[in-house]
LUMDORO-887353 format. One line per 4 residues: their letters; for each residue z negated, x negated, y negated of N, C-alpha, C. Coordinates in steps of 0.2 Angstrom, whole numbers. Last residue first. Layout:
<recs>
a> Z:X:Y:Z:X:Y:Z:X:Y | ... .
</recs>
This chain:
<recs>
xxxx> 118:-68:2:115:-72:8:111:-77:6 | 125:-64:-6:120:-61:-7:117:-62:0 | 134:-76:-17:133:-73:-12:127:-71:-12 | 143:-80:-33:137:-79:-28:135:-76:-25 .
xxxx> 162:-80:-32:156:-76:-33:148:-78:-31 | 170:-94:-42:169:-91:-34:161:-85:-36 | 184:-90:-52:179:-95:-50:174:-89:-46 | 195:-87:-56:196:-96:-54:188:-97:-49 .
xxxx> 196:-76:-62:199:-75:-55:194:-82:-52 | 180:-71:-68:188:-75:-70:188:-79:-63 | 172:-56:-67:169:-65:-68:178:-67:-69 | 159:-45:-62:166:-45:-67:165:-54:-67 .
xxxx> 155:-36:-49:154:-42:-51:160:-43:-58 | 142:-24:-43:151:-24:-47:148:-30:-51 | 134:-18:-28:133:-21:-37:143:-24:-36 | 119:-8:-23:126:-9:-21:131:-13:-28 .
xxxx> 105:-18:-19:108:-11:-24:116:-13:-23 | 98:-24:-11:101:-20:-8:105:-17:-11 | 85:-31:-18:83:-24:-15:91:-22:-11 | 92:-44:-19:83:-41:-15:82:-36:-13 .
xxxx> 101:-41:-27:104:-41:-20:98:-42:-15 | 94:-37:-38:98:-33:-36:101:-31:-29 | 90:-49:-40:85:-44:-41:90:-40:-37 | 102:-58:-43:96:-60:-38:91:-55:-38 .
xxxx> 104:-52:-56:108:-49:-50:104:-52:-45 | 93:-55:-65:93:-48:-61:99:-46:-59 | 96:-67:-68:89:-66:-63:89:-59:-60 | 110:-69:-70:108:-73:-65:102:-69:-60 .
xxxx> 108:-60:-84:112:-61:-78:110:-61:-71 | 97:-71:-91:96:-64:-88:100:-61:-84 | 107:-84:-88:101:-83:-88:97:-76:-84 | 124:-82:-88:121:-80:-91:110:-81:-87 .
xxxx> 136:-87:-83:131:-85:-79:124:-84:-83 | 149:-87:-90:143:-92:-93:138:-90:-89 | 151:-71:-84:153:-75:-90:147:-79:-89 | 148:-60:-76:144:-68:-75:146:-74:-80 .
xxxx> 142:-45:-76:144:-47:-79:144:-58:-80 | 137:-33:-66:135:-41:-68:143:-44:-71 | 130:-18:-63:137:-21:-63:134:-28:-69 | 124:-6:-48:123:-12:-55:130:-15:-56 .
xxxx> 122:9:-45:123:5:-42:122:0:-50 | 109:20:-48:115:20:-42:119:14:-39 | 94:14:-51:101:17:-55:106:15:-47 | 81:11:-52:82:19:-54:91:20:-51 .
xxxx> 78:-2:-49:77:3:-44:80:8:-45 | 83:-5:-63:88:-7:-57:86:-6:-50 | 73:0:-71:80:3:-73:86:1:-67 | 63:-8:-66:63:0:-66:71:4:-66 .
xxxx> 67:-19:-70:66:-20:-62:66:-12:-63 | 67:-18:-85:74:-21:-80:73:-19:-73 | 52:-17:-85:58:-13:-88:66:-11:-85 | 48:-29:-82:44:-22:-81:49:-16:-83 .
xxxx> 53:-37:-91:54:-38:-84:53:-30:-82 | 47:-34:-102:55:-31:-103:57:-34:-97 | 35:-36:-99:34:-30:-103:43:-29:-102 | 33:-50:-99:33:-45:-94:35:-38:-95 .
xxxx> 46:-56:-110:38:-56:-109:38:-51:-102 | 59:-59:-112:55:-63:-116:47:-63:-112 | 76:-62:-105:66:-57:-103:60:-64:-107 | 86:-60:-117:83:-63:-113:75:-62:-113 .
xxxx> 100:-45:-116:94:-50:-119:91:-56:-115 | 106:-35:-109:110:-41:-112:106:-46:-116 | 106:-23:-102:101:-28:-101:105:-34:-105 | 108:-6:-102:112:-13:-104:106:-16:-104 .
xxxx> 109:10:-92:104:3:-94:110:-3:-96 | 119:23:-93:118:17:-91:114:15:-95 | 128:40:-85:121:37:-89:122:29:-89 | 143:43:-83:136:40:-79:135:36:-87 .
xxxx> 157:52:-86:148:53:-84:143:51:-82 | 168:44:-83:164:48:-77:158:48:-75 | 170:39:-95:174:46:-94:173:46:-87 | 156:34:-97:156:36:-100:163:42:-96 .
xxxx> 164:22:-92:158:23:-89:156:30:-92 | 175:17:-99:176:19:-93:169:22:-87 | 167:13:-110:172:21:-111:174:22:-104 | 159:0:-107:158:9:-109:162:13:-110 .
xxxx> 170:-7:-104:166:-5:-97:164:2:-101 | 179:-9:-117:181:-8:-108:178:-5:-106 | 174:-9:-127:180:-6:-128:183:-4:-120 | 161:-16:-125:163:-9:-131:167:-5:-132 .
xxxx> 161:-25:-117:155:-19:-117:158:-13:-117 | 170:-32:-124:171:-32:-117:167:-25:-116 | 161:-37:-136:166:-32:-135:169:-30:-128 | 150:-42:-129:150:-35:-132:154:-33:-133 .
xxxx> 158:-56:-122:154:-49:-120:153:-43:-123 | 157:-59:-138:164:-58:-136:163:-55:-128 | 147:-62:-142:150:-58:-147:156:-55:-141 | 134:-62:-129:139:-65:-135:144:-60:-137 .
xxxx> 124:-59:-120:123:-58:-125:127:-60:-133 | 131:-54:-106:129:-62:-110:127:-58:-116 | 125:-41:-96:131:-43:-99:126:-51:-102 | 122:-28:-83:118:-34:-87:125:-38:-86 .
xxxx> 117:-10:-79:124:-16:-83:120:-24:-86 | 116:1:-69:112:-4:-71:118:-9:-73 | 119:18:-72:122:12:-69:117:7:-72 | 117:34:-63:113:30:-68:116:22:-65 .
xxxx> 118:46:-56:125:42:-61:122:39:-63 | 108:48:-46:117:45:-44:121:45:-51 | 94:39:-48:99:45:-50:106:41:-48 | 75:39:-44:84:38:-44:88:43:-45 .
xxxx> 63:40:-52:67:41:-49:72:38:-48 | 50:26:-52:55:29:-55:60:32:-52 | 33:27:-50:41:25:-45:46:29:-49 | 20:23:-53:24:26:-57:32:25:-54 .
xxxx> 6:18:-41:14:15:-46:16:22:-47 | -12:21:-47:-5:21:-41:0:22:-45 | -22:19:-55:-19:13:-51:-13:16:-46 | -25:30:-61:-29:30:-55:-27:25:-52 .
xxxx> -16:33:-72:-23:32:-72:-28:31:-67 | -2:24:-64:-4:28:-70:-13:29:-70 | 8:8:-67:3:12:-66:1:19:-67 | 27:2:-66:19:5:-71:15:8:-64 .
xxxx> 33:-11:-58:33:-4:-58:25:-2:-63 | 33:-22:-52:31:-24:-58:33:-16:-62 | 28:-21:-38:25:-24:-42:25:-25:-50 | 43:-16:-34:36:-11:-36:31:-16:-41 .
xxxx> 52:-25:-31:53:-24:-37:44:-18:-40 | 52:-25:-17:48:-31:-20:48:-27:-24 | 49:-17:-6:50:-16:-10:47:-18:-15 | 44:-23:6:53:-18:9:53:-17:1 .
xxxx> 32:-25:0:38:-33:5:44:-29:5 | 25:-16:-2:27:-19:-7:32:-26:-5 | 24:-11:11:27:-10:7:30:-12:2 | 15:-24:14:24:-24:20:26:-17:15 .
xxxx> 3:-21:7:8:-27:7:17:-26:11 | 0:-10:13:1:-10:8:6:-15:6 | -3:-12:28:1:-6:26:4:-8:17 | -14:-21:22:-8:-23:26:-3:-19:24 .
xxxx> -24:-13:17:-21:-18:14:-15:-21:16 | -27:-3:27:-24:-1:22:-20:-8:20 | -32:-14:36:-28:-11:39:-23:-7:31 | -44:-18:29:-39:-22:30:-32:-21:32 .
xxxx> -51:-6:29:-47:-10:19:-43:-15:25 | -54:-5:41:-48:-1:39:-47:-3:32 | -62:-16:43:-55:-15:48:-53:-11:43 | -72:-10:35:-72:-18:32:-64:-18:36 .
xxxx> -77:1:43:-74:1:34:-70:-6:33 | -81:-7:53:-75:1:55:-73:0:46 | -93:-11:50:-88:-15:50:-80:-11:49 | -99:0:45:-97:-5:39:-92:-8:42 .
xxxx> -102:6:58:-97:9:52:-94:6:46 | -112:-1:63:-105:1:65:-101:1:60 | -123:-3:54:-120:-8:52:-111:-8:58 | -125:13:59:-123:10:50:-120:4:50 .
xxxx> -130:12:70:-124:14:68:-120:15:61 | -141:3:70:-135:1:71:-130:5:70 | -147:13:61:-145:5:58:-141:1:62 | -152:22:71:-149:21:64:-146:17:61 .
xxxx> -160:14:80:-154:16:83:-148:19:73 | -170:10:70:-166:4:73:-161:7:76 | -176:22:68:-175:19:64:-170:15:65 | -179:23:81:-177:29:79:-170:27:71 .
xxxx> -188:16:83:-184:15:86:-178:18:84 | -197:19:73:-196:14:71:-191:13:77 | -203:32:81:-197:33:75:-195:27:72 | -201:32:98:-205:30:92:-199:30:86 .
xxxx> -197:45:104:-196:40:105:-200:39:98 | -209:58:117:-204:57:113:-201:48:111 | -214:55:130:-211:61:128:-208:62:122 | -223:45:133:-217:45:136:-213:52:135 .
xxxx> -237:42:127:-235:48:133:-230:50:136 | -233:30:117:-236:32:125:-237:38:130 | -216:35:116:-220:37:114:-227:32:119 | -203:19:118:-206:27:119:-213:28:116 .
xxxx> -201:8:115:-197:13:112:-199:18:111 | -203:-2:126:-207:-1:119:-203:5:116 | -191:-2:134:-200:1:137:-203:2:132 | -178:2:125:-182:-4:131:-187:1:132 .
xxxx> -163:10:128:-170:11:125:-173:6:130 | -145:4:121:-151:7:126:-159:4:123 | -129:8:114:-137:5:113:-141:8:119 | -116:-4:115:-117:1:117:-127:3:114 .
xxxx> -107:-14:103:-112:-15:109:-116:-8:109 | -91:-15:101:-95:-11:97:-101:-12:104 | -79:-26:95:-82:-24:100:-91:-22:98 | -62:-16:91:-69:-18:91:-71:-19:96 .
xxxx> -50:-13:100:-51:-13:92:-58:-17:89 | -49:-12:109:-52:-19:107:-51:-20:101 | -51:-1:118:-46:0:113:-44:-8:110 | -64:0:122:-56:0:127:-50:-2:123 .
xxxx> -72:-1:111:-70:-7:114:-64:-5:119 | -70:12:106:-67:6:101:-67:1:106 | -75:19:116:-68:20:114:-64:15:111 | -87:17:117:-83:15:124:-77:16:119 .
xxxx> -94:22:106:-92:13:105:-87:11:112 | -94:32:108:-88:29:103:-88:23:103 | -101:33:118:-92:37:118:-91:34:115 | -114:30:113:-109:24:116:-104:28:117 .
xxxx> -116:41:101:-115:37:98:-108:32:105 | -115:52:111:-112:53:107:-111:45:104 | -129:48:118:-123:48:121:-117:47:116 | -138:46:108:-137:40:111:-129:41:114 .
xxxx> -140:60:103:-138:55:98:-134:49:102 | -145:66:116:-136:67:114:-134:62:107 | -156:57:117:-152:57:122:-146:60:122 | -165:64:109:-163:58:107:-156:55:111 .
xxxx> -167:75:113:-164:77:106:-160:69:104 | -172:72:124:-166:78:125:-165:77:117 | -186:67:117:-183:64:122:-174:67:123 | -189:67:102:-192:71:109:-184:69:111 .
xxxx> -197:62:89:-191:62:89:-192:63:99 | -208:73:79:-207:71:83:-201:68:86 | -209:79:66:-213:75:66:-211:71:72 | -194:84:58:-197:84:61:-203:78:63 .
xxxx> -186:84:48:-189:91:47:-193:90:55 | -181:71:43:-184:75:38:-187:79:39 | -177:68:56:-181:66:55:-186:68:49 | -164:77:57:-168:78:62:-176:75:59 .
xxxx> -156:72:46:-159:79:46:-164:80:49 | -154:60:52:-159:61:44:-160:67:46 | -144:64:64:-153:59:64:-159:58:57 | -135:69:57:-140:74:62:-146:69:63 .
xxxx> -128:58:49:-132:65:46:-138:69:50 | -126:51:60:-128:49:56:-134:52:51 | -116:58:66:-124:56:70:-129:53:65 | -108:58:56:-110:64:57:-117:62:63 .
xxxx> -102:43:55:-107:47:49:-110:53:52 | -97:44:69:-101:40:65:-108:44:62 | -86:50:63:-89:53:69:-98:50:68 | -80:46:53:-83:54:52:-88:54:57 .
xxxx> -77:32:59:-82:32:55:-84:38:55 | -66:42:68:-72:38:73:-78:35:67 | -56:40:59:-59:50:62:-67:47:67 | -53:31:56:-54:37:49:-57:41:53 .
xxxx> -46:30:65:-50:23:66:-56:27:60 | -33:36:68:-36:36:73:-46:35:70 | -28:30:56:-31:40:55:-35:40:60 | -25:19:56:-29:20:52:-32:30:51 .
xx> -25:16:75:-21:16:68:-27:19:65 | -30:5:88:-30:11:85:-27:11:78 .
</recs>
């Protein structure tokens, strides 16, 4: 069963749940027909989780001591216990679906490493940065002689076809400027690497780059051989 399937069988749960308190606050007796759709309602669900092998959920039946002596209602310490198993149902059904979320959650953050280092906002769920089709991701050396390469080539040729850009030209001193870089190279259309001197910061977010996929522009000297994204 999938996680909406498995969400709709604790409701179910819960609601025999609720009908057994109600029943029990406003009644002295728990009478035989009243007990008997509790019971059925509950094994369905347990037939459904075990076909399924999702679970295995043990069905419930009344012994001998159960009943009233006059055998017309059930004892409410019975009544009690058929409660508790379907409570200690549901924990486990809870305990399956955090684990089922958590999965879900993990194989996301696997198709999309970069998330984890994505902002939060008040509630714990990431801040996804959009993407934009002129937005360039550029990481250069931090040398005099890169910056001009920057200054007089790449930005005016970037610039006379109106694409926005991020420069990463530092080195990632603290989380805080990884959290940064990873944002701006989800955000951005495509990346461009500059490998002079293979520079440190470079290096790590063109390996970031070819993780997720982002379509990237290598500048380097004819002589010498690119790093593959195998």
């Amino acid at each position: 069963m999938d996680i909406a399937q498995l969400t709709d069988l604790v409701d179910k749960f819960n609601y025999i749940q609720a009908k057994i308190s109600k029943y029990l606050k406003n009644n002295q007796y728990i009478y035989l027909r009243v007990f008997d759709s509790w019971q059925e309602s509950y094994n369905s669900l347990a037939k459904q989780l075990n076909a399924d092998k999702t679970l295995t959920v043990p069905t419930f039946k009344l012994g001998p001591f159960d009943y009233s002596p006059s055998g017309k209602s059930i004892k409410k310490t019975s009544v009690e216990k058929f409660y508790r198993t379907i409570n200690h149902q549901v924990i486990r059904l809870e305990e399956k679906l955090e684990a089922l979320n958590k999965a879900v959650e993990e194989k996301l953050i696997a198709s999309r490493p970069l998330e984890k280092f994505f902002q939060r906002d008040a509630d714990g769920s990431l801040i996804t940065p959009l993407q934009s089709d002129n937005r360039v991701f550029l990481a250069i050396p931090a040398s005099d002689a890169n910056q001009e390469l920057f200054t007089r080539g790449i930005q005016p040729a970037l610039e006379s076809q109106r694409f926005s850009f991020f420069k990463a030209d530092h080195a990632l001193l603290d989380d805080l400027a990884l959290c940064e870089l990873s944002q701006e190279l989800y955000a951005c259309r495509l990346a461009i690497f500059d490998l002079t001197d293979q520079a440190p910061n470079v290096m790590l977010a063109l390996g970031l780059a070819y993780g997720i996929g982002k379509p990237v522009i290598i500048l380097q000297h004819q002589t010498e051989v690119s790093p593959s994204a195998r």
